[in-house]
N, C-alpha and C positions, 0 to 999 in steps of 0.2 A: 594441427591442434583442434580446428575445430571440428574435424572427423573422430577425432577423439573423445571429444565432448559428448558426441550426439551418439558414440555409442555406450557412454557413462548412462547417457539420460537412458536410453532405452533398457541401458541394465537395474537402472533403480526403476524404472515404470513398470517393468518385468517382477521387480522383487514388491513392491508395493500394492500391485492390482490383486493379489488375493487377499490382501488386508482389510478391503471389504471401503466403508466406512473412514475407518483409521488409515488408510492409507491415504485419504485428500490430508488430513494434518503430516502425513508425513512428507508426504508430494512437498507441501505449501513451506514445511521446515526443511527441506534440503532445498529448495527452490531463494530461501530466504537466508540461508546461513554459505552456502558455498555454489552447489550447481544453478545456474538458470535452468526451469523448468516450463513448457508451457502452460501457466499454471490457470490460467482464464480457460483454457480449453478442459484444460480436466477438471475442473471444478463445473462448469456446465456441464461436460458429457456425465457425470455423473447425475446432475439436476435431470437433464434434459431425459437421461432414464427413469428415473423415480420423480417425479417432479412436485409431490404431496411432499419433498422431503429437501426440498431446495435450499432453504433457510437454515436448515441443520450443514448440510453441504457446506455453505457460506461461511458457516461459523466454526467450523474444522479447517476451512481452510486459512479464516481468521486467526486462529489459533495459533496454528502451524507456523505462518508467515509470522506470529509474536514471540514464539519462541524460537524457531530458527536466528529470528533476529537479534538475538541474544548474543549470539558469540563476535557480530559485528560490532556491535556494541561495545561489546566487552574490551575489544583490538581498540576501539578508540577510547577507551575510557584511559586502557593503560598506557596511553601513551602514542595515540591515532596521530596526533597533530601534525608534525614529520610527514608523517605518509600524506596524509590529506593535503596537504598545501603542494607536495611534489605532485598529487594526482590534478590537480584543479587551478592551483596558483596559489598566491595570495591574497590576489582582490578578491577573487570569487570566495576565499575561506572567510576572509573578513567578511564579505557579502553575508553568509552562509548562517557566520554566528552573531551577528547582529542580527538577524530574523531568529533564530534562537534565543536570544536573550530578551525578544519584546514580545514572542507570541511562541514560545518553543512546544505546547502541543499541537497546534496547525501547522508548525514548519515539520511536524512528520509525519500527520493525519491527513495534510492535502495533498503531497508528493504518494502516499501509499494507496491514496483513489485513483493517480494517473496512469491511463496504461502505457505498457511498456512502446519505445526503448527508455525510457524516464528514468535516471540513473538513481535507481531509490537505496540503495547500497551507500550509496555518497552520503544522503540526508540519515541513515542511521547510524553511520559511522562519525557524521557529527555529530548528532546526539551525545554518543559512547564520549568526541574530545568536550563537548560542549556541560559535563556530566547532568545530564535532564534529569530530573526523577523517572528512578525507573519506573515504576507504579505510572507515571503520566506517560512513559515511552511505550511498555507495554501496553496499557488501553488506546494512546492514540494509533498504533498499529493495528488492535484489532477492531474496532471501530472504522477505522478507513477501509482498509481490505475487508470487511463485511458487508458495507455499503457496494465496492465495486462486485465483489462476486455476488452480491444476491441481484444487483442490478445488470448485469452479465446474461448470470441464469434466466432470468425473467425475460430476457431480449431473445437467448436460442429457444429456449422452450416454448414462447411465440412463433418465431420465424424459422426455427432449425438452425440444428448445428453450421450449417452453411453460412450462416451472416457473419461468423466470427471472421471468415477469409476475406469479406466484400470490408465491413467496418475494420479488420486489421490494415489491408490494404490502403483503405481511405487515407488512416491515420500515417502511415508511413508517408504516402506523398504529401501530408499538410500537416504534419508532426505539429511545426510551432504554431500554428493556425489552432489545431485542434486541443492540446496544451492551452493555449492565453485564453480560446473559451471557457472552458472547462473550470481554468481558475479565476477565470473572471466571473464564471457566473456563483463558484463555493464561495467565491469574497464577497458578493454581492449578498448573496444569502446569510451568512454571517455576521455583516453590515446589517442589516435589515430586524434578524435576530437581538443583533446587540441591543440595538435603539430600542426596539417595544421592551426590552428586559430593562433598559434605564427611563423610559417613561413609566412602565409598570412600579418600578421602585421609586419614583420621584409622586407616582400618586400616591400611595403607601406611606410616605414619607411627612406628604401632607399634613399641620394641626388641622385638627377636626374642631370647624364652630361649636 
């Protein structure tokens, strides 16, 4: 099966690389809707060649990863929940959708920064049971994945396409290590944010002598 896979990938990278442009959203939408794609690598290698054009990159790739994730969505809206709880359990779906029901654009904007193997297929397809606004599911996918890929591109186009194998590496032997930083420091930053947005409003809020 997975000799299989890997010759699917190589026939959609084949039909896609003359697309120019258009083919990182299309890479990013079959990457996000059915095939895994290495989609961190093609989205830098395309940066790391054109690199005045990195941010455009980023945001096709964003794209793509928003609307591919549509039809995932879609499987859980009409009726994911069945599936999800056989794939996960039910502590973990409970888990899943009580973080959805108290912060549901960060339970799928912080999972879509993490890089892989981060099962971010799971957090969209709860979305789809959890029914998020799509308008908030769409933008917190392309937001997250915009962040990770221009921050991606900006690391090979420094150091070359070679660090993607040293940092993938990394993260596979200290996966959960690398993970709880990652979301420890998006939470901390967030935290941080929230407070001066409730000072700044409790000054504002002040009567004026």
């Amino acid at each position: 099966m997975k000799h299989l896979l890997n010759k699917w990938s190589l026939l959609i990278l084949a039909l896609l690389k003359p697309l120019g442009i258009w083919g990182v959203m299309g890479f990013a939408a079959v990457d996000a809707a059915f095939l895994g794609m290495p989609l961190d690598a093609i989205v830098a290698g395309y940066a790391y060649a054109d690199p005045r054009r990195f941010l455009l990159y980023a945001a096709m790739g964003a794209a793509g990863s928003a609307l591919g994730s549509i039809v995932i969505y879609l499987i859980g809206y009409k009726g994911g929940e069945l599936l999800l709880v056989k794939r996960i359990g039910k502590q973990r779906f409970n888990k899943i959708k009580a973080s959805f029901e108290r912060h549901e654009f960060l339970a799928v904007m912080l999972p879509s920064m993490l890089p892989p193997p981060t099962p971010f297929k799971l957090f969209v397809l709860s979305a789809g049971v959890a029914e998020m606004n799509f308008g908030h599911f769409l933008a917190a996918i392309f937001f997250g994945r915009l962040l990770r890929f221009s921050l991606v591109s900006l690391i090979v186009i420094r150091y070359g396409p070679a660090i993607l194998g040293f940092v993938g590496g990394m993260v596979h032997r200290h996966l959960r290590l690398a993970i709880a930083v990652i979301a420890a420091a998006l939470l901390i930053g967030w935290w941080v944010w929230r407070l001066r947005k409730r000072r700044s409003r409790r000054r504002t809020e002040r009567p004026t002598q």
